[in-house]
N, C-alpha and C positions, 0 to 999 in steps of 0.2 A: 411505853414505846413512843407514843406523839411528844410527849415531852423531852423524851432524850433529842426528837428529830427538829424537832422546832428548835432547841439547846443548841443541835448542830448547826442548822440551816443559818441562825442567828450568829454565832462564833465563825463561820463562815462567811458571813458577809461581814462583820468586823473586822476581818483580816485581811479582805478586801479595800475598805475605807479606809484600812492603817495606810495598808500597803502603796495604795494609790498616789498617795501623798506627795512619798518619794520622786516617784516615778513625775510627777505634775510641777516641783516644787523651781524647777531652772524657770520653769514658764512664768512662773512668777517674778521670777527674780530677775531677768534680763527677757529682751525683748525676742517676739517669739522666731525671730528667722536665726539666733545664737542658740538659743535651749537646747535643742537639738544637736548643735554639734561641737564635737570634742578639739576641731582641729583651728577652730576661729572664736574658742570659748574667751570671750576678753579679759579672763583672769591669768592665761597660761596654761602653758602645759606642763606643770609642775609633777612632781611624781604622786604627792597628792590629791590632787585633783583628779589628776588621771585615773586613781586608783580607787576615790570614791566612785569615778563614772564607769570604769569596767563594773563595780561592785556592785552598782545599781542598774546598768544596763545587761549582767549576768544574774542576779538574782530575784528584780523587782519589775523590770518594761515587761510589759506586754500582760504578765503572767498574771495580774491582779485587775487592771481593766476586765481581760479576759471572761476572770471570776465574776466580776461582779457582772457582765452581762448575762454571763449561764446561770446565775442566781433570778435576773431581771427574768429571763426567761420560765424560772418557777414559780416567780410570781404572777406572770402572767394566769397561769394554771390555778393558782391557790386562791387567786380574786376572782378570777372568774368561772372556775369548774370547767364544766364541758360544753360543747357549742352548742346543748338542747336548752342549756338552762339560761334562756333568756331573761330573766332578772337579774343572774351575777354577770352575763355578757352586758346588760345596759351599765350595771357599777363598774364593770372593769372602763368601758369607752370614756364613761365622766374621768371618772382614775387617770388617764392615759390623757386627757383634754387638759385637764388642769395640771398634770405635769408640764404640758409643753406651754402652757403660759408662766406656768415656775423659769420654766429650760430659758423663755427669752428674757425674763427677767434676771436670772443668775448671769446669760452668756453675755447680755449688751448693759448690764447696771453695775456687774460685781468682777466676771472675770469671762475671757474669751473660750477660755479649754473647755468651756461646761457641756458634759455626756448626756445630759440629761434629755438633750431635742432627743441624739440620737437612739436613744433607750425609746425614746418614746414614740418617735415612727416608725423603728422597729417590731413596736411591738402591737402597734395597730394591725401589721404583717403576720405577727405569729400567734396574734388573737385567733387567727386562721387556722391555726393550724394546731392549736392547742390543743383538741381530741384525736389528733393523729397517735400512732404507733409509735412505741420507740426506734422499733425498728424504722419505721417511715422518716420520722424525727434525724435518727442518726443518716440516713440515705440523704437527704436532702442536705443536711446542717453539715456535713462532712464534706459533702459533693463540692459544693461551694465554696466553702474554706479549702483544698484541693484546688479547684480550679482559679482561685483568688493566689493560694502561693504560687503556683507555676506563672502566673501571670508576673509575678514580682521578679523569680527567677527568670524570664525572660527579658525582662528591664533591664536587669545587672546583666545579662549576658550581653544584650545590644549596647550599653554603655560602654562596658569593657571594650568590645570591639569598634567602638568607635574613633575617627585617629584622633589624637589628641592638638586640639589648638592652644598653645600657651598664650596665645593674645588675644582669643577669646574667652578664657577661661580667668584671666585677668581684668579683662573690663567685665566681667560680669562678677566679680570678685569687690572690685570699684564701686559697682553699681550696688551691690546687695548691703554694702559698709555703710555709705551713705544712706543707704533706706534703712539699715540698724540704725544709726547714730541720731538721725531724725524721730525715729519712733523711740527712741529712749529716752529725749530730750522730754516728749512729750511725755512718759512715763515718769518723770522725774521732776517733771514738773507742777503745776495747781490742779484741785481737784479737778476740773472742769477739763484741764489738759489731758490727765489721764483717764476719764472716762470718756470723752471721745475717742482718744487714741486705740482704746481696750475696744470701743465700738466697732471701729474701723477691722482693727482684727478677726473679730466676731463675723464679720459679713466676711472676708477672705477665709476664714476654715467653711462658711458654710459653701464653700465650692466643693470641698469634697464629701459631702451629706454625705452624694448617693454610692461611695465605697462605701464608707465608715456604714450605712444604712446596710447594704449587703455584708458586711464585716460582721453587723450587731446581729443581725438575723438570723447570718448562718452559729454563732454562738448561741443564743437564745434557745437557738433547736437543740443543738446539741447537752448543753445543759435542760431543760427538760427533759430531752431523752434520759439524761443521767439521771434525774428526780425517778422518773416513772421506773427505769432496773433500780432503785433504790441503791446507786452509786452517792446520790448526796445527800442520803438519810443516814446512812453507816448501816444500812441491811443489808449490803451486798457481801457475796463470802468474804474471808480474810483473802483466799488466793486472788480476786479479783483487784482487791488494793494492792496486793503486794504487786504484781504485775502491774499496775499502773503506775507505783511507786520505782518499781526498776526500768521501765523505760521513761518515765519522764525523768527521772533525775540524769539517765543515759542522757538524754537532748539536752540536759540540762546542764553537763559536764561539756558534750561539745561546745556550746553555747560557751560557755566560760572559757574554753580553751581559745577560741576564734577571737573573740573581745582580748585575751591576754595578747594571743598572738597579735594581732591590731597593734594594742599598747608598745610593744616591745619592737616592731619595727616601724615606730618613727610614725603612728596612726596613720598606716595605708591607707589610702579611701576605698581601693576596691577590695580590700581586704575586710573594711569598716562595714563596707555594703554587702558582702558576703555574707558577714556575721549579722548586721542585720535583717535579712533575710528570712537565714535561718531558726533566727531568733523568735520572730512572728508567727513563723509557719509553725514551727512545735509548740509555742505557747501553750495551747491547749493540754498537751502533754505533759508540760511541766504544773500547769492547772492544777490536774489532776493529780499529778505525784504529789502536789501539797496538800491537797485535799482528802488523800489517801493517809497524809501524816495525822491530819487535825484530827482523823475517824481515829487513827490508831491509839491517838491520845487520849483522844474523850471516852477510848475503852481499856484506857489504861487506871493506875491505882496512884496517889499520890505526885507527886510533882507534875507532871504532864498532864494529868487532868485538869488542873488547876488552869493551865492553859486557854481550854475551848472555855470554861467557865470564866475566865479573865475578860475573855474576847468576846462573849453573848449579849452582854450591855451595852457593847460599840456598836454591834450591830444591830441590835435589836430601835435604836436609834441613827442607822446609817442615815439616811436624809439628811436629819439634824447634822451631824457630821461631817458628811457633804459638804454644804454651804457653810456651813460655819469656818472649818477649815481656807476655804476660798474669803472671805472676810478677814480669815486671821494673817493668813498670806498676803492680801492685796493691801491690809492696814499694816503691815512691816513695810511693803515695799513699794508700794503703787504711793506717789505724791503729792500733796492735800490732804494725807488720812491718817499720818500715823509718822512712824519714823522716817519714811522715804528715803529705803536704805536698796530703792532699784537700781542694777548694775555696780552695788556693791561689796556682795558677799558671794563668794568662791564658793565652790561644790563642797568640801568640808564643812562650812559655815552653814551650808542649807541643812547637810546632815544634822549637823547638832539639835537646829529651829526643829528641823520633822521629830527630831528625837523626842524635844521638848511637847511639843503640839501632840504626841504619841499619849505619852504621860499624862497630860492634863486630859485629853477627849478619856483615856481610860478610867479615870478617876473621879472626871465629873459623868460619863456614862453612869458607871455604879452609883453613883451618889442620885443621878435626877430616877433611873429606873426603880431603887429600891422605893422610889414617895410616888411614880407614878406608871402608868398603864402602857404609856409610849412616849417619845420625843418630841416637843413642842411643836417641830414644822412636820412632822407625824400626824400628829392633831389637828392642826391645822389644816394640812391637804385634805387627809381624812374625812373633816368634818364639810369641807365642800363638798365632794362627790357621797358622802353616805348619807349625812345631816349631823346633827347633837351627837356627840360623841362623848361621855366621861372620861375623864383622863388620870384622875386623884384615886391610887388606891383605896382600897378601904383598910382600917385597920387591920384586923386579921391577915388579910394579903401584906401587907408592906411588914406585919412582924414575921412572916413566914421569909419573904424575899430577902430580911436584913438576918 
């Protein structure tokens, strides 16, 4: 039973590191005040393009950050146990210290988007709270996310009825072009260009920590709460996945339907924002409906099992993964490092790179896991906050793993 759960817990956060990718991969590729949006994308609004971005903003935003933070949040619990046992609460704080010297390292040296502060002062928060209740867990972790959607629904409601200035709406259109076209220059430019540039960036998302901080935390909870009902070990009944599978894929269908609608008239914005919305706020639910799928696999008999077992080596090295991906990304496209192909590849083109970047993390996971114990910057973190850590199977283990 530990071993099918750790199988899972592992193939679940590999699907989270695939998945993320996707979801990250514009922000790499053009500068971050366009990533984001489908109506000022400067490749066009081809039917293509468009069609990768419904596909990815219905299938992949939200629903895989999501994961990996209610994952983050188990980890909290599995490094450090319960609030009594103050020797695994002092490993967990080193844990959580040296991560957030990782996080400035990765956000201001390699790439802007990096989760990892926020994972990690989030979790100094639900160090806290890590011997709570599920039910206490789900009361808090829900509360919050709850009161965080309704807030967002009241944004789009106050926008909409706002009157509409078309010549304010235009110099501010003016003004946002020129602040792209400037930060792409630099992005496109010598190393030293784009790593300032990326710098700059870095300090402009940490304005929004202290959502993203309340965003990470009330996830955190709620994925612990799922560890402890044994929702993301696969002990929970079948009736309980199946039900989490029918209504997340429900939000999951509207979600798809709102993004198509979007597409098909003309990428409404309030329509855009609608679907937005809605998208964040069920996240969770769709979370789960995947997560409901991975259990059902890894309890199934041939081809689909093969699945969670595919995907336990990505994660069982997520870290590695992590930053590596952001390195493979930023030497494609960031200036001075590699091909310097920023603001030149379309939403298709990015698919294919993730496709590819898919493949290879899958194949060199299995390959570096089956010679050794965990993932290089695994090891590394590791061996800061624990000390000496072995990393080199030994024989009989690495013929068992191969």
């Amino acid at each position: 039973m530990v071993e099918n759960r750790i199988l899972l817990l592992d193939s679940l956060r590999g699907l989270g590191v695939l998945g993320i990718l996707l979801c990250n991969a514009p922000d790499f590729a053009v500068t971050s005040g366009l990533a984001e949006s489908v109506r000022h994308w400067p490749h066009g609004t081809g039917a293509d393009t468009v069609s990768v971005w419904v596909a990815t903003q219905w299938l992949f935003q939200r629903k895989f950050v999501t994961l990996f933070a209610m994952l983050f949040g188990v980890s909290i619990f599995l490094i450090g146990g319960e609030r009594s046992e103050t020797g695994k609460g002092s490993i967990l704080r080193k844990r959580l210290m040296w991560m957030v010297v990782f996080a400035l390292l990765h956000g201001f040296a390699i790439w802007f988007g990096d989760v990892l502060l926020s994972y990690a002062l989030a979790g100094f928060a639900v160090m806290l709270a890590r011997s709570w209740t599920p039910k206490r867990l789900f009361k808090v972790g829900i509360g919050i996310w709850i009161g965080f959607s309704l807030l967002m629904v009241v944004g789009v409601v106050v926008s909409m009825l706002m009157p509409y200035d078309a010549a304010k709406e235009a110099a501010e259109s003016a003004r946002q072009a020129a602040k792209n076209s400037a930060a792409a220059a630099q992005y496109a430019g010598t190393f030293t260009q784009s790593l300032i540039q990326n710098a700059k960036d870095r300090l402009n998302y940490l304005m929004a920590e202290p959502v993203i901080f309340l965003m990470t935390s009330s996830l955190m909870m709620i994925g612990l709460g799922c560890f402890k009902t044994g929702v993301l070990t696969g002990e929970a009944s079948k009736k309980t996945y199946v039900t989490l599978t029918v209504v997340g894929l429900l939000a999951l269908a509207v979600t798809g339907a709102l993004f198509i609608a979007c597409a098909l008239t003309g990428l409404s914005k309030p329509l855009g924002n609608v679907a937005g919305v809605f998208q964040t706020a069920t996240a969770p639910l769709t979370t789960l409906a995947y997560v409901s799928l991975v259990v059902f696999a890894s309890r199934s008999a041939g081809f689909w099992k093969k699945i969670p077992e595919i995907l336990a080596p990505v994660g069982q090295m997520a870290f590695t993964n992590y930053l590596t991906q952001s390195m493979i990304m930023t030497t494609i496209f960031y200036g001075g490092r590699g091909l310097s192909l920023h603001g030149k590849v379309d939403r298709p083109g990015l698919a294919l790179i993730v496709a590819g970047i898919w493949i290879v993390q899958i194949l060199w996971s299995k390959w570096w896991m089956d010679r050794f114990t965990m993932g290089p910057l695994e090891w590394l973190w590791r061996r800061l906050y624990r000390g000496s850590t072995p990393i080199r199977r030994s024989k009989a283990t690495a013929a068992v793993a191969a």
